[in-house]
PAKEMAR-778291 format. One record per residue (C-alpha): residue in three letters; x negated, y negated, z. Coordinates in steps of 0.05 Angstrom, whole numbers, padded with zeros to 5 digits, always signed. Example, Ala and Ser with C-alpha at 12.3 -4.5 7.8 and 13.67 -1.06 7.14 Angstrom:
2
ALA-00246+00090+00156
SER-00273+00021+00143
END
This chain:
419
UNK-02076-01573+02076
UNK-02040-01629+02113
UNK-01976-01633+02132
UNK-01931-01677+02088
UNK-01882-01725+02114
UNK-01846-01750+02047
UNK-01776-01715+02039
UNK-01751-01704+01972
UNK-01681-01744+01962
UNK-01648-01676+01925
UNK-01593-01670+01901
UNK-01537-01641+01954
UNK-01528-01579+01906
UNK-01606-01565+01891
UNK-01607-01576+01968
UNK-01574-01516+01983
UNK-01620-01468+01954
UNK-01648-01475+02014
UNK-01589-01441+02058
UNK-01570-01393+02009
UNK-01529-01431+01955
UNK-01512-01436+01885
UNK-01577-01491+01870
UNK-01519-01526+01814
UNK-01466-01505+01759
UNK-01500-01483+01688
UNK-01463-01530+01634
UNK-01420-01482+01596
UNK-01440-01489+01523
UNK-01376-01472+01483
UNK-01386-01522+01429
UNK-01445-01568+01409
UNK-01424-01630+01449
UNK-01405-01602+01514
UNK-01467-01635+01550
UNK-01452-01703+01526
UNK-01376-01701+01534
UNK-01399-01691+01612
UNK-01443-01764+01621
UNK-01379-01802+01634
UNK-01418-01857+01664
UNK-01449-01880+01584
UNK-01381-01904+01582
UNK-01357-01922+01642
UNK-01417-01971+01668
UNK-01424-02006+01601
UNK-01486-01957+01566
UNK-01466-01947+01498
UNK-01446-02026+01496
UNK-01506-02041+01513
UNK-01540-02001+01463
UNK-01520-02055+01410
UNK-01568-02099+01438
UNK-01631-02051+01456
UNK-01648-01978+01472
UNK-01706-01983+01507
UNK-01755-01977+01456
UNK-01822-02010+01482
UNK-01815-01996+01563
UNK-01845-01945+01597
UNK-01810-01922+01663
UNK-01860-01873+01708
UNK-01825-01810+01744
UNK-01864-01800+01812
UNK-01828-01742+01825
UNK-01849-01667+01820
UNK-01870-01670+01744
UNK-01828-01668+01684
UNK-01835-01617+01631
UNK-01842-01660+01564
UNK-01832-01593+01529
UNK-01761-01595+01528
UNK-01724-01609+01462
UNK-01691-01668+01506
UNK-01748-01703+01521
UNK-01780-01695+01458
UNK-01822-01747+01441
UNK-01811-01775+01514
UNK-01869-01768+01554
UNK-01932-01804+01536
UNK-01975-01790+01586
UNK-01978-01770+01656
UNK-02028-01740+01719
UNK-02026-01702+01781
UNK-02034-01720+01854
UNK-02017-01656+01884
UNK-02077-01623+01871
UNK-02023-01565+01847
UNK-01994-01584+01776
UNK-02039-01598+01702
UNK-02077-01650+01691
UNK-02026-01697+01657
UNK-01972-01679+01703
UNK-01926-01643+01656
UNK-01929-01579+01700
UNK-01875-01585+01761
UNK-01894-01562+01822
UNK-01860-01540+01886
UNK-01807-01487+01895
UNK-01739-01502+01911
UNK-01739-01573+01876
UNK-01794-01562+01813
UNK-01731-01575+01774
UNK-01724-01640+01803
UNK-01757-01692+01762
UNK-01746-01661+01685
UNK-01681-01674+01708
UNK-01683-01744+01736
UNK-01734-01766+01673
UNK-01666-01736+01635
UNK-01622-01789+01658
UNK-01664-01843+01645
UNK-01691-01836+01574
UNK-01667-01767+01553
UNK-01661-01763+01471
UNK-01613-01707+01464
UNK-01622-01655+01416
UNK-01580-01684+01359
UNK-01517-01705+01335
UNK-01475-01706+01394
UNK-01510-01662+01437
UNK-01560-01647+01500
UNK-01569-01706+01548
UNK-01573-01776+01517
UNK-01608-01815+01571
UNK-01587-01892+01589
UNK-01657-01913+01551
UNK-01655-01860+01504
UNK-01724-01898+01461
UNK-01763-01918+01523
UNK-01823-01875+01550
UNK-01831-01833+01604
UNK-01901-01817+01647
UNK-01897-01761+01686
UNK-01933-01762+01757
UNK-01923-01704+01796
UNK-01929-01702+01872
UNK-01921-01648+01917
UNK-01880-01668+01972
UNK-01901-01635+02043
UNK-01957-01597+01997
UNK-02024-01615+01959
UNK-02096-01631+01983
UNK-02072-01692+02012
UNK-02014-01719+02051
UNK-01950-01738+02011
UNK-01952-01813+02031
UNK-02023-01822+02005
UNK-01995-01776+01943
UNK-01946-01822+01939
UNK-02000-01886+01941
UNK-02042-01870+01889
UNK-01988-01850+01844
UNK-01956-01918+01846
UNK-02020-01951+01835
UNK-02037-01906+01778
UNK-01966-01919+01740
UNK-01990-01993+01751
UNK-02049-01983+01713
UNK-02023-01947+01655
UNK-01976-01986+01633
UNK-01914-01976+01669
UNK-01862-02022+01668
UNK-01810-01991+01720
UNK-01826-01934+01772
UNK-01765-01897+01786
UNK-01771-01866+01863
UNK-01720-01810+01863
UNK-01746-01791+01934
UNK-01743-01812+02010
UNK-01786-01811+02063
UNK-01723-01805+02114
UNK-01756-01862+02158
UNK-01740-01932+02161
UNK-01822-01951+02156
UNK-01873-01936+02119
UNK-01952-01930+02118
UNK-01999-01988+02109
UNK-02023-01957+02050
UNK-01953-01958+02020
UNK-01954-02043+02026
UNK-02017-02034+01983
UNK-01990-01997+01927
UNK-01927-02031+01925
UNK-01948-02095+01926
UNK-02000-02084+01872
UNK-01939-02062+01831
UNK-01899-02122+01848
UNK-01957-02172+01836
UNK-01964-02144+01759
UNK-01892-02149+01749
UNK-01872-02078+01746
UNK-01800-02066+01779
UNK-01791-02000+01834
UNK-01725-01966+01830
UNK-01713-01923+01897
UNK-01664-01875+01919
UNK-01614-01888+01971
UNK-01620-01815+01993
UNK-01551-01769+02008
UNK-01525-01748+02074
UNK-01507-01682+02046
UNK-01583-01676+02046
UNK-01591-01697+02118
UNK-01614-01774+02098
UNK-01556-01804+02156
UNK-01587-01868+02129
UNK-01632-01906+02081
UNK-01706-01889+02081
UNK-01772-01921+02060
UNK-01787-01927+01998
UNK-01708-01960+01999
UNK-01727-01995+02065
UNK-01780-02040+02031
UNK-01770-02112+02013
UNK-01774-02118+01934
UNK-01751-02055+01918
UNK-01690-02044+01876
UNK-01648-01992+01932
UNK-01594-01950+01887
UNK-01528-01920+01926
UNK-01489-01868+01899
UNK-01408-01870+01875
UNK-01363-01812+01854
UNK-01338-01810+01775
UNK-01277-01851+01804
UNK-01330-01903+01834
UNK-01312-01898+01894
UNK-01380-01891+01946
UNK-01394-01815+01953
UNK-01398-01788+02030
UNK-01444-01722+02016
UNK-01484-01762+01956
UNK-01504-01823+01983
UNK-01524-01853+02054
UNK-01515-01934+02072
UNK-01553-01979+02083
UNK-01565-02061+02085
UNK-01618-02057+02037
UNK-01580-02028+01981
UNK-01578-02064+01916
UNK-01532-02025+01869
UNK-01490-01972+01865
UNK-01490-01923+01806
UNK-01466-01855+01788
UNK-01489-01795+01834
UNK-01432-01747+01825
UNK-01416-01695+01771
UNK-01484-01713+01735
UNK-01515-01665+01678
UNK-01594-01651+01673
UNK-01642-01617+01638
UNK-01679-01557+01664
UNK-01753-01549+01659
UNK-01747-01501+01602
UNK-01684-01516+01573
UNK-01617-01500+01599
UNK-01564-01558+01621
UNK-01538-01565+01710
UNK-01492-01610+01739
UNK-01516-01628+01800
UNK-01516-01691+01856
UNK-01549-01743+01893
UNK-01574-01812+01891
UNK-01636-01780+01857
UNK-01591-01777+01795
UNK-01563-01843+01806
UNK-01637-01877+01810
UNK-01657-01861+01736
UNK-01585-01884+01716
UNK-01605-01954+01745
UNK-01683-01947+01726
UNK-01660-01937+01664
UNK-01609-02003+01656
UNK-01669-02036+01679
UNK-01712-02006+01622
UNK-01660-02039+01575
UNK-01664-02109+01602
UNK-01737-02109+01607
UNK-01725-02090+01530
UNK-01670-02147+01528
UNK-01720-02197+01553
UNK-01793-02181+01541
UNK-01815-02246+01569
UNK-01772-02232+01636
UNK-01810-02221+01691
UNK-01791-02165+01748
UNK-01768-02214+01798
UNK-01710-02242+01744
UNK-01709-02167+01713
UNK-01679-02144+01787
UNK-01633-02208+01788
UNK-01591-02196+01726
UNK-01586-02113+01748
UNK-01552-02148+01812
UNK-01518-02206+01792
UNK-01475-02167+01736
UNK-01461-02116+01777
UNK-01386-02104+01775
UNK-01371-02125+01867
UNK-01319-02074+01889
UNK-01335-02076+01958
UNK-01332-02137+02008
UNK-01343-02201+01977
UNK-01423-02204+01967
UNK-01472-02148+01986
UNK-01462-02104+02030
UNK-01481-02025+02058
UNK-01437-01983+02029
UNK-01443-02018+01950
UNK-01495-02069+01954
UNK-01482-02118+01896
UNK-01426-02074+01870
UNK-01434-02019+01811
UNK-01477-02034+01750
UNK-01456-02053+01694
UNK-01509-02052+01628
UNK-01471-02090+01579
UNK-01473-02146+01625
UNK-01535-02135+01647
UNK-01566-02148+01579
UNK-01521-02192+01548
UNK-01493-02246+01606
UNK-01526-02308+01618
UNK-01554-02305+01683
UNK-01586-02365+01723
UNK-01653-02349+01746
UNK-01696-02338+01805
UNK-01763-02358+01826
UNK-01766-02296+01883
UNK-01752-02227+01885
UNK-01672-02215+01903
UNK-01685-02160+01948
UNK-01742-02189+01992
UNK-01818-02206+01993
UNK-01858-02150+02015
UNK-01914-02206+02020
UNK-01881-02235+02072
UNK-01860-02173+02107
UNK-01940-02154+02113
UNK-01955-02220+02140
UNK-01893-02215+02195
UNK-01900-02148+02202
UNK-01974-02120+02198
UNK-02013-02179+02245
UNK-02022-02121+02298
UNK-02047-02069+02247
UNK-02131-02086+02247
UNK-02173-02061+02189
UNK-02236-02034+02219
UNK-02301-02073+02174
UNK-02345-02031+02142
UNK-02413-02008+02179
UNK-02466-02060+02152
UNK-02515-02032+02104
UNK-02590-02035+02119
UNK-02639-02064+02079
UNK-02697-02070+02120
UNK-02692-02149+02129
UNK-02691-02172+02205
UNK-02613-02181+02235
UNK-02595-02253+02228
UNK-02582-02277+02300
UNK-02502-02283+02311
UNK-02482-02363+02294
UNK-02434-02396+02347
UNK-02383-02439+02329
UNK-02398-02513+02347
UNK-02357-02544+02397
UNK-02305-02590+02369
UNK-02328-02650+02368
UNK-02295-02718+02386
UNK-02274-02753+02325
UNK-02282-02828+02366
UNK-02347-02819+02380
UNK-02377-02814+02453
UNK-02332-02879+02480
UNK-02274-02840+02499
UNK-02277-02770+02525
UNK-02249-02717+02498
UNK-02181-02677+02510
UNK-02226-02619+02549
UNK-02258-02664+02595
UNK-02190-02700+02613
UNK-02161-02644+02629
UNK-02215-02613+02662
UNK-02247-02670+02690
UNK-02206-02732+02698
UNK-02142-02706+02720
UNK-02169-02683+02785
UNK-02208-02746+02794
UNK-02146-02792+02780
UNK-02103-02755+02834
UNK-02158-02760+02879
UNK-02165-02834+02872
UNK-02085-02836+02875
UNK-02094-02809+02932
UNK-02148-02847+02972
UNK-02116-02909+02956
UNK-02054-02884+02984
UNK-02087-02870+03051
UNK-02115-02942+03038
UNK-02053-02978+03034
UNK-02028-02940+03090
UNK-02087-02957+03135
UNK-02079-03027+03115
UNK-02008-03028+03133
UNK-02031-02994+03197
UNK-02078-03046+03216
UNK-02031-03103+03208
UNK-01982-03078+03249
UNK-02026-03064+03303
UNK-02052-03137+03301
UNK-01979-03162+03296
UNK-01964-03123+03367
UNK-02026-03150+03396
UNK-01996-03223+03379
UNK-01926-03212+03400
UNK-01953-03181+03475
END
């Protein structure tokens, strides 16, 4: 089994199961709508306005994550398909895997399009009618390493149908592997938007990480309920786009059961699913002008303009679906195209070994010598420089010594004539 390289961006409570901590607070359940009286942020960042205009219904958002249990009475309804990369969950990637974090995506895929169980309660997510596939990855485990894990899950979620991939993870490094600008870039070129997770500090990410490092991808920070940007639940970073909720935020539990928990892995599905709304806003949209109206609405409390602590400021839905933005022709948080080209002109791709079929080897064809586009007249630029220079200074020089002689000559007859 190889080693896997791709941190998990937990939660700073679900963290700290691994020195001995409470993993997160159970929801107390007094009365029926103590869950939903918790998700301040349907208020607060313009959800429930928004809801006048669209739910969701007709996006699908993918969860690469650790797999999310559809079975919930939450997510009923939710999940419409899924697979595994690990090697370790079921076959349509319903069956979380890991340890300490297996909790980890039902509770992210919450967030985003969670349908509550009723009335006013269990967790309405911000896209409570769009779909959910379920791709579970086992992070630092599985018959492959994560990043590949991680490479074919994107590029699966491309090709069944998924209209936003929400990243709730970090690979704690600024880079990223080649096969990364693959995947990504496949899911940019068929229009499907990539939410990513700032990562928290509390968690040990001191600061952004691939896949929040990569041009084109939507980067989310994390802000406390007061929105002010949260120390312990968020790290910085100049590629962050928004901000949204990563304090104080309830989840579902594989199996049932309500947590509070934090993290920008909460906050990602919060903005994955605003997206999911204006994609259901504007059908025609595509992910490039999608991106734009998530940023360009977003409420700036920080310096004037992006910056690393906000980004574009904290999101706001209502606007996001209702304000008239202008639009773009590129991608708002940078060409990963480009980036390859820059970036990747060292990297060489070995060719494949030819395959024999029995006929001789063609001899290896030269390239022809440029030829000289005057004809044979004058020579050409190579045989200037090679060839005439050296002759011109040497015939600069001979009839230097020439004149010099000359001059020689007629003073010597002068001298004759004046003695």
């Amino acid at each position: 089994m190889r080693r896997g390289v791709v941190g998990m961006a937990v939660v700073a409570a679900l963290a700290s199961v691994l020195v001995g901590g409470a993993p997160f607070a159970v929801v107390p359940q007094a009365h029926a709508d103590a869950v939903r009286d918790k998700e301040y942020w349907l208020d607060n960042y313009g959800i429930r306005t928004a809801w006048n205009t669209t739910r969701g219904a007709g996006v699908t958002i993918a969860i690469i994550d650790t797999g999310v249990d559809g079975t919930v009475a939450d997510l009923a309804g939710a999940v419409v398909g899924g697979a595994d990369f690990s090697g370790l969950g079921s076959a349509n990637g319903q069956t979380p895997v890991g340890s300490n974090d297996s909790s980890h995506a039902t509770m992210v895929a919450s967030l985003a399009a969670g349908r509550g169980t009723g009335g006013n309660s269990g967790v309405l997510g911000v896209a409570p009618q769009a779909s959910i596939l379920s791709i579970s990855i086992g992070l630092g485990v599985g018959a492959v390493s994560s990043d590949d894990q991680i490479a074919e899950a994107v590029t699966w979620a491309v090709d069944h149908g998924a209209n936003v991939i929400n990243m709730s993870l970090t690979r704690n490094t600024l880079d990223w592997p080649p096969s990364w600008d693959v995947a990504f870039l496949y899911a940019m070129q068929h229009n499907v938007v990539v939410v990513a997770a700032a990562g928290n500090r509390g968690s040990g990410t001191t600061e952004v990480g691939a896949p929040a490092t990569m041009p084109g991808v939507l980067t989310v920070g994390g802000v406390d309920a007061n929105g002010t940007a949260s120390f312990d639940a968020s790290s910085q970073g100049i590629t962050i786009g928004v901000s949204a909720p990563s304090e104080g935020l309830v989840g579902v539990r594989p199996g049932g059961g309500y947590v509070v928990w934090n993290g920008t892995s909460g906050a990602t599905p919060i903005v994955a699913g605003i997206v999911a709304l204006v994609r259901a806003a504007y059908p025609t949209l595509d992910a490039n002008n999608v991106i734009q109206r998530v940023i360009a609405t977003a409420r700036d409390v920080g310096v004037a303009g992006a910056d690393p602590i906000y980004g574009f400021g904290l999101v706001d839905a209502a606007a996001a679906v209702t304000a008239p933005v202008a639009p773009v022709t590129t991608n708002p948080m940078g060409d990963l195209q480009q980036w390859i080209t820059l970036n990747r002109r060292a990297v060489v791709t070995p060719s494949p070994a030819p395959v024999s079929t029995g006929a001789p080897t063609p001899a290896p064809v030269q390239a022809a010598a440029p030829t000289n586009p005057t004809g044979v007249i004058l020579p050409s630029v190579n045989l200037l420089r090679n060839v005439g220079i050296p002759i011109g200074l040497l015939i600069v020089f001979a009839v230097v010594i020439i004149l010099l002689a000359m001059r020689a000559v007629r003073s010597f007859r002068a001298f004759r004539k004046t003695g």
